[in-house]
C-alpha positions in Angstrom: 0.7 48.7 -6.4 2.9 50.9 -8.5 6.4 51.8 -8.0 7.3 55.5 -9.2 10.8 57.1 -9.6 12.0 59.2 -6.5 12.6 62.5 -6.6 13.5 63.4 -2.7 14.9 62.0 0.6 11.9 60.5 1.6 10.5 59.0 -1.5 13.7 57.4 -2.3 13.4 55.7 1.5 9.7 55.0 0.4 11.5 53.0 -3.3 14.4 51.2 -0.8 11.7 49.5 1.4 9.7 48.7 -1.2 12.4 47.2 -3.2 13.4 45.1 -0.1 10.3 43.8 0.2 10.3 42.7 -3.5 13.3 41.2 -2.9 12.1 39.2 0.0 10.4 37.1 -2.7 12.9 35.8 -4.0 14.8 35.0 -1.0 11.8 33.1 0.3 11.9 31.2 -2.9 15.4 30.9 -2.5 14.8 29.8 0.9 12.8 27.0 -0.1 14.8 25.4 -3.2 17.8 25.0 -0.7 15.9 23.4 2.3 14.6 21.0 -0.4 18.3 20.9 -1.7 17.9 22.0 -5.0 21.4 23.2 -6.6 23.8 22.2 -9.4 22.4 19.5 -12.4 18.9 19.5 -10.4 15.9 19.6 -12.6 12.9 22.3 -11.8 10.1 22.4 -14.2 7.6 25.3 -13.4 4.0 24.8 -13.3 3.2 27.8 -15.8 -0.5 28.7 -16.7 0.2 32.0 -17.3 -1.6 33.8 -14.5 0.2 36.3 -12.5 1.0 33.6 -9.7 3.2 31.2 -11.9 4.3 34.3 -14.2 6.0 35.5 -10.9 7.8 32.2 -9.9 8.9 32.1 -13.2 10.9 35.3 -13.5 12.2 34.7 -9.9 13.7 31.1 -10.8 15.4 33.0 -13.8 16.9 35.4 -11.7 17.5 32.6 -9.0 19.3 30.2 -11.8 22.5 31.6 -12.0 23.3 31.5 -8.3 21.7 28.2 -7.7 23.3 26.0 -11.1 19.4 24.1 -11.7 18.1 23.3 -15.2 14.7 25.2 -15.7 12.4 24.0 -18.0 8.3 24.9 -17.7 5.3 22.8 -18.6 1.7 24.4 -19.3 -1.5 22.2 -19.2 -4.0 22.7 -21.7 -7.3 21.5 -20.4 -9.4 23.2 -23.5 -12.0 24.6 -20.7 -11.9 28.2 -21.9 -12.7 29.8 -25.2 -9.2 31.8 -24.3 -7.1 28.5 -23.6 -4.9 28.4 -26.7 -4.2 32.1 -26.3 -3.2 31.4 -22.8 -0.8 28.3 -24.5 0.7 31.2 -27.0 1.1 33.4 -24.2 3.3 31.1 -21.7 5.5 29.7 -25.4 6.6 33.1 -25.4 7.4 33.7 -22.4 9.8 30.6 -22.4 11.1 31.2 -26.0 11.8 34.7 -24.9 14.1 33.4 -22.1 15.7 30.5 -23.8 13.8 27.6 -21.9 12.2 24.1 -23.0 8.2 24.7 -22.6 6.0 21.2 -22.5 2.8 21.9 -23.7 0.4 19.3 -22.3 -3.1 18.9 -23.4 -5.7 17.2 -21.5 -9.7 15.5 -21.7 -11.5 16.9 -18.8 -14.0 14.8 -17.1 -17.2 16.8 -17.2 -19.0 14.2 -15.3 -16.5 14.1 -12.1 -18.3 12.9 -9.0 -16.2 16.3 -7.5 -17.2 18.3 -10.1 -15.4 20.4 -12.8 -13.1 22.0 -11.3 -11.9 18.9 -9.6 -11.6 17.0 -12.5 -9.8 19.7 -14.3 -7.2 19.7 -11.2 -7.5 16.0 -11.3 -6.4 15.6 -14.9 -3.9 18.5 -14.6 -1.6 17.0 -11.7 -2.2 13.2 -13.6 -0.4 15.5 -16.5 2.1 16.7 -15.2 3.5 13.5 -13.3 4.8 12.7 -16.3 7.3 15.5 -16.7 11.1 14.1 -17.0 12.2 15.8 -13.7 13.2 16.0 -10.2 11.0 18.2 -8.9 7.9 20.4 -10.0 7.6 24.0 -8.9 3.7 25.0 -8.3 2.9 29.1 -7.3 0.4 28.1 -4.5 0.5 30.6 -2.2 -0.1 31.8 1.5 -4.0 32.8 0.1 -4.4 29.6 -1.3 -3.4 27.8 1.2 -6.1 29.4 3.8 -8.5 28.8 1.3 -7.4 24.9 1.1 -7.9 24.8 4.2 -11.1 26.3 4.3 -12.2 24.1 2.0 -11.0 21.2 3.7 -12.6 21.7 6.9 -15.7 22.3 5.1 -15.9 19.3 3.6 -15.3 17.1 6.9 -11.5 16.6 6.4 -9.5 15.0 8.9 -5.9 15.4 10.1 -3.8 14.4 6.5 -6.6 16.9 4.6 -6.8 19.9 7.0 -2.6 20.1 6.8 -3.6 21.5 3.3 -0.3 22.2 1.2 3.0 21.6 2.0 6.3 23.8 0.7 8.3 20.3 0.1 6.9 17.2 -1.1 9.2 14.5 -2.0 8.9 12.3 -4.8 8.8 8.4 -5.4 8.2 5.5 -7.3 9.7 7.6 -10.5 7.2 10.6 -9.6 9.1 13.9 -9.7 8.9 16.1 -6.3 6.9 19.0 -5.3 8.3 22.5 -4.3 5.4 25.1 -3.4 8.3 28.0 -2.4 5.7 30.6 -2.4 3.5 29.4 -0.1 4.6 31.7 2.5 3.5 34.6 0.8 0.9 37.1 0.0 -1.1 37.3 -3.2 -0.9 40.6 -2.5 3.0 40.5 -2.7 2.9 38.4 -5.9 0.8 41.0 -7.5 3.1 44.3 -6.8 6.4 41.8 -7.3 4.8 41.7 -11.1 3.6 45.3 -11.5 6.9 46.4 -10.0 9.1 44.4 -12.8 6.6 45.3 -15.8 5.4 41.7 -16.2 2.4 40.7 -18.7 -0.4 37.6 -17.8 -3.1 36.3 -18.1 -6.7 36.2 -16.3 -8.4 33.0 -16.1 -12.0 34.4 -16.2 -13.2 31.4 -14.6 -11.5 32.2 -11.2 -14.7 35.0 -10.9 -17.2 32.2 -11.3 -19.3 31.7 -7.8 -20.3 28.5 -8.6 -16.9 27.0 -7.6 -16.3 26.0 -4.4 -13.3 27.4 -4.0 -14.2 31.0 -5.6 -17.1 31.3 -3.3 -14.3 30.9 -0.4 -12.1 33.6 -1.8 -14.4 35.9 -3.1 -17.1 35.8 0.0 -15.8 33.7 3.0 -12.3 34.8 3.2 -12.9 38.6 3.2 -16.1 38.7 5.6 -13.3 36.1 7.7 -10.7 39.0 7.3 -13.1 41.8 8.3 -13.7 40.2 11.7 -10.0 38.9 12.1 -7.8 41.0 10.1 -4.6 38.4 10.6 -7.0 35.4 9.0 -5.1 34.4 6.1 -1.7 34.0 7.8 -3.7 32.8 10.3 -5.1 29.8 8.9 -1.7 29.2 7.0 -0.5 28.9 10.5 -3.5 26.4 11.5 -2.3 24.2 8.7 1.3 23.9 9.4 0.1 22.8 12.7 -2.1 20.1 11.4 0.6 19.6 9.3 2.9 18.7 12.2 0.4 16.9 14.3 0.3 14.7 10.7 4.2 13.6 10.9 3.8 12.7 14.8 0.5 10.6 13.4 2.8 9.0 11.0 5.4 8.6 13.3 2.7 6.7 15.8 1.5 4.4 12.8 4.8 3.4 12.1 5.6 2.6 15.6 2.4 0.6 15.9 3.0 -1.4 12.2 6.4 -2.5 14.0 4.6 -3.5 16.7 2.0 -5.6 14.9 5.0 -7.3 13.0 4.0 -5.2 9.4 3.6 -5.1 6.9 1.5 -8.5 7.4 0.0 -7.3 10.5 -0.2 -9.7 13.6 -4.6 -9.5 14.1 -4.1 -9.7 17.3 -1.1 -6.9 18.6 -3.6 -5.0 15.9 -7.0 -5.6 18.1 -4.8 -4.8 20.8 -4.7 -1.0 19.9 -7.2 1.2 20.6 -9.7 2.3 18.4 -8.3 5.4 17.5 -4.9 4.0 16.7 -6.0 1.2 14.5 -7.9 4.0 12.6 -4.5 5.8 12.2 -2.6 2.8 11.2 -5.0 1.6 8.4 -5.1 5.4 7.1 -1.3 5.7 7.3 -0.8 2.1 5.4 -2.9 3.3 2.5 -1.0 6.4 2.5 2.2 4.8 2.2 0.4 2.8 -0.8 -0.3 6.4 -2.5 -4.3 5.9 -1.6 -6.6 8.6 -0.5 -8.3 7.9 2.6 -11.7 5.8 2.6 -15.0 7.6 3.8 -15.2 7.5 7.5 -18.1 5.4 7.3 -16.3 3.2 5.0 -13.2 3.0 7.4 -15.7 2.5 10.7 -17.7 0.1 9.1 -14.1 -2.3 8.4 -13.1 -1.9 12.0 -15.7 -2.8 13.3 -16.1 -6.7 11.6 -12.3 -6.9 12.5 -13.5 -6.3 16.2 -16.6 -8.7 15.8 -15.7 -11.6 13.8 -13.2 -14.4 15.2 -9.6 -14.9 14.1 -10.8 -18.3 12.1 -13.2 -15.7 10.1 -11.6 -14.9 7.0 -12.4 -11.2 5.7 -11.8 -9.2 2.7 -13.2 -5.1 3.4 -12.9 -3.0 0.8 -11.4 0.3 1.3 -10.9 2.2 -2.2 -8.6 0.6 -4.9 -7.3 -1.5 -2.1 -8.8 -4.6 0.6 -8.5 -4.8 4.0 -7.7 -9.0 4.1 -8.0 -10.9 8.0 -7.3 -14.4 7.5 -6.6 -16.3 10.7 -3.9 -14.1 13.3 -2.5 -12.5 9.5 -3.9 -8.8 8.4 -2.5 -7.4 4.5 -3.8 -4.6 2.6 -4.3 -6.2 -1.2 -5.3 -4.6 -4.3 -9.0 -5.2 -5.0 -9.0 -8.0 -7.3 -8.7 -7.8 -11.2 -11.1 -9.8 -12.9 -10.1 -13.5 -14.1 -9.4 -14.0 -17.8 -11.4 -16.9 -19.7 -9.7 -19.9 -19.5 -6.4 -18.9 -21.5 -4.3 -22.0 -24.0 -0.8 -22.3 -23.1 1.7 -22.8 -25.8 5.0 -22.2 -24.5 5.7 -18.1 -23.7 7.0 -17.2 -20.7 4.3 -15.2 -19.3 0.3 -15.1 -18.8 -1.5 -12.3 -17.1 -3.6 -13.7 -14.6 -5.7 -11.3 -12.1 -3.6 -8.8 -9.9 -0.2 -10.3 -11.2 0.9 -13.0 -13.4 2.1 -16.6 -14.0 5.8 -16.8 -15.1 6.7 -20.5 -16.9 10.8 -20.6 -16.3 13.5 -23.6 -18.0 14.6 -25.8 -15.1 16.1 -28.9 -14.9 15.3 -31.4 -12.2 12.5 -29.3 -11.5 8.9 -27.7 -12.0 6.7 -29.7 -14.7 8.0 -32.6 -16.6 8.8 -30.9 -19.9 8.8 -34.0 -22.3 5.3 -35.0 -20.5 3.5 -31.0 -21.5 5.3 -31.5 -25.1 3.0 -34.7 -25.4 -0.5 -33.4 -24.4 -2.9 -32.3 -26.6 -4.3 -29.4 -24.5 -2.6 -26.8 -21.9 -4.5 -24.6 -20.5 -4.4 -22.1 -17.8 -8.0 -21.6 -15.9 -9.7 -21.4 -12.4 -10.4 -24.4 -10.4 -13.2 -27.2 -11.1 -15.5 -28.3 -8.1 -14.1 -31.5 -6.1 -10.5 -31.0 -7.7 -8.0 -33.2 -6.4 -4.3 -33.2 -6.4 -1.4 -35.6 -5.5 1.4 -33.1 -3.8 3.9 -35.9 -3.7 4.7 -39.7 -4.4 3.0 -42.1 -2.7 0.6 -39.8 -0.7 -3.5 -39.8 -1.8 -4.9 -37.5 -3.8 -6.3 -35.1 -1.7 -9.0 -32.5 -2.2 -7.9 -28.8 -3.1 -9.7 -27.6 -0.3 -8.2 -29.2 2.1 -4.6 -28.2 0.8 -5.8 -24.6 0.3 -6.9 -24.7 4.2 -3.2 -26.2 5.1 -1.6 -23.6 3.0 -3.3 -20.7 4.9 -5.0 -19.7 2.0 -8.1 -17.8 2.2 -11.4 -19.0 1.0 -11.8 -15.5 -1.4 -8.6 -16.2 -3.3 -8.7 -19.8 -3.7 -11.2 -19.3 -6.5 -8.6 -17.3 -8.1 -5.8 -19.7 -8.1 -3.9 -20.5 -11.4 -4.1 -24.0 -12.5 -2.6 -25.2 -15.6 -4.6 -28.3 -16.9 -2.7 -30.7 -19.2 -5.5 -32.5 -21.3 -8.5 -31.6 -18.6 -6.4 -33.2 -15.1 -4.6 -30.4 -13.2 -1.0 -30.8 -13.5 0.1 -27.2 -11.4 -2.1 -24.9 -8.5 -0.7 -21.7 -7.8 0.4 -21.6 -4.2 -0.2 -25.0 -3.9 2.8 -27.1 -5.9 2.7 -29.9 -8.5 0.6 -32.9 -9.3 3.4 -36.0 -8.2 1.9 -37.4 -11.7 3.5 -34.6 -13.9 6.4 -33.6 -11.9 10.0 -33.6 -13.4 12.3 -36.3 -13.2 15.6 -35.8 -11.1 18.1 -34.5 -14.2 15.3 -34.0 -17.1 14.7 -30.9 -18.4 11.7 -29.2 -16.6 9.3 -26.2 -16.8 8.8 -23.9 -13.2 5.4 -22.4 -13.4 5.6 -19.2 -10.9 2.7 -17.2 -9.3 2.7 -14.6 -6.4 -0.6 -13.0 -5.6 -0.8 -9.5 -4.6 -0.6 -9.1 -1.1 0.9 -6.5 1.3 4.7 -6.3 -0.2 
């Protein structure tokens, strides 16, 4: 679309509307930077790649700077796919040295074996890239096109709820991850496009975006036009589908919480759990690893865990994987752990304050009155930290028998799959310490003497 000068009464109507319609753009931008409550001292960093999409969002946060007092700065990922990529990288330093703002070029290795293929790796390693921008939130040019074809896409592939909401406009961040603003998601590629031409603006073509082969191309460039043929509203259409599932997502979340609360969480009670119905344990275990920044398992993955929590009794101890993290049942107690880290060799112990060990590590602290007998380690030959021997006994306190591990582990409520995985430090080959378990009576520090504390907390639900 081209904007030419008026010369009458009506042309110069024909300019006004258009130029209000421009304008909209950056009001809906502006729009979405307040809800979010971007203003003064806030940090935005735009996603730039050079294409007319992130050109666009660009220019308008210029314009949109004074008014609303943020620091800009842009990043562009380099993923080295294209024969054109480094004059894409020239093209967007430019851009930002031409308006006075901090560009952060960030080059990537693509993973041309991803089980998703190319183009999800390439996404993959670009969002893993630019996580680790210093800012508070990062400004992407998704827009209302894309999002239909996300959620295309989606559906396509079997999606449920969390997957079919597609994109959102404001994401919040966490754990030191910046936030997500999408303030264009609202609109028209087709508005993007005559915003650009309109203000004389220069970009790039990604020639890959023309490649059928891609899943996503094929949807833009074949299913989305046949789909706006026969419903000429589609695209907003399906934008409108996902907010919807996007809603129907927070009222899931809102559910999950209510049942966690219920079941006593984060250390679920097994049995207010087994209580719910099928459905709503489903929910609950999706919305826990969600809340632990992991992806959904497969559903056959998911039904398959269920369904030994159903069919095995409460004495049955189970561990289910479900991605990066385990589904643990031990007696009436349910915990999502991290799938364990394999053991180090058996590791000597000379004095620092800290030994990896598995999902977490053993801290040694100064006590006095307490822990391990200090002057008693000083004396030994050998420390040691290690796993477990077969038929391993240990004296918990004075005067009492020394008792078999097993039988402590099973007072202690510890699980049969993590009591191979226990620290024990061994002072000259007899076990003076047991993670989770205590102290040997035999090596235990005397009331006043200077003492050692050996600390250990698996990884568990916290």
């Amino acid at each position: 679309m081209s904007v030419r000068v008026a010369q009458g009464g009506a042309d110069r109507q024909a300019l006004c509307v258009c130029t209000m319609a421009l304008d909209e753009l950056v009001a809906a931008i502006a729009g979405v930077l307040r809800d979010a409550g971007v203003g003064a001292e806030t940090r935005l960093c735009c996603a730039l790649s050079g294409g007319v999409d992130s050109v666009v969002l660009f220019e308008a946060l210029r314009r949109l700077q004074p008014a609303l007092g943020f620091a800009l700065s842009a990043a562009h990922v380099h993923h080295g796919l294209s024969p054109h990529a480094d004059a894409w990288a020239q093209a967007c330093a430019r851009r930002c040295a031409e308006a006075g703002v901090v560009l952060t070029r960030l080059d990537v290795a693509v993973e041309r074996n991803h089980p998703q293929g190319l183009e999800a790796a390439a996404r993959a390693a670009r969002h893993r890239a630019l996580e680790t921008v210093d800012c508070d939130w990062l400004v992407f040019a998704h827009h209302q096109d894309d999002q239909a074809e996300t959620l295309l896409f989606r559906l396509l592939r079997g999606s449920g709820v969390r997957g079919a909401a597609a994109m959102r406009a404001v994401v919040a961040g966490g754990d030191g991850r910046p936030g997500r603003l999408r303030p264009l998601l609202g609109v028209r590629r087709a508005r993007i496009e005559a915003w650009a031409r309109h203000r004389g603006l220069d970009w790039v073509e990604d020639e890959s975006n023309a490649e059928l082969h891609f899943a996503r191309n094929a949807i833009r460039h074949r299913l989305l036009p046949v789909a706006s043929e026969l419903f000429p509203g589609a695209v907003p259409a399906l934008a409108r589908a996902a907010a919807h599932f996007a809603e129907a997502e927070d009222l899931l979340g809102e559910l999950a919480a209510i049942d966690v609360a219920a079941c006593g969480g984060p250390m679920l009670d097994r049995r207010s759990f087994l209580a719910l119905a099928p459905a709503r344990q489903a929910n609950l275990l999706r919305w826990l690893l969600q809340r632990r920044g992991q992806p959904a398992p497969a559903q056959a993955v998911l039904d398959e865990a269920l369904r030994q929590l159903r069919a095995c009794a409460l004495e049955h101890a189970l561990q289910l994987p479900l991605g990066a993290l385990a589904c643990c049942a031990y007696r009436n107690a349910m915990w999502l752990e991290p799938q364990a880290a394999p053991l180090p060799a058996r590791q000597r112990w000379q004095g620092e304050p800290l030994i990896v060990w598995g999902n977490a590590a053993v801290r040694f602290e100064s006590a006095v009155g307490q822990g391990l007998d200090r002057a008693r380690l000083e004396c030994a030959a050998e420390l040691w930290l290690g796993a477990r021997k077969d038929g391993m006994r240990l004296q918990v306190a004075p005067g009492r028998p020394r008792r078999p591990l097993r039988k402590l582990c099973q007072e202690a409520a510890i699980p049969e799959w993590l009591r191979d995985r226990l620290p024990v430090l061994w002072v000259d080959d007899e076990p003076a310490w047991v993670g989770c378990i205590g102290i040997d009576a035999a090596f235990a520090c005397p009331a006043g003497e200077a003492g050692i504390l050996p600390r250990w907390q698996p990884a568990s639900a916290a």
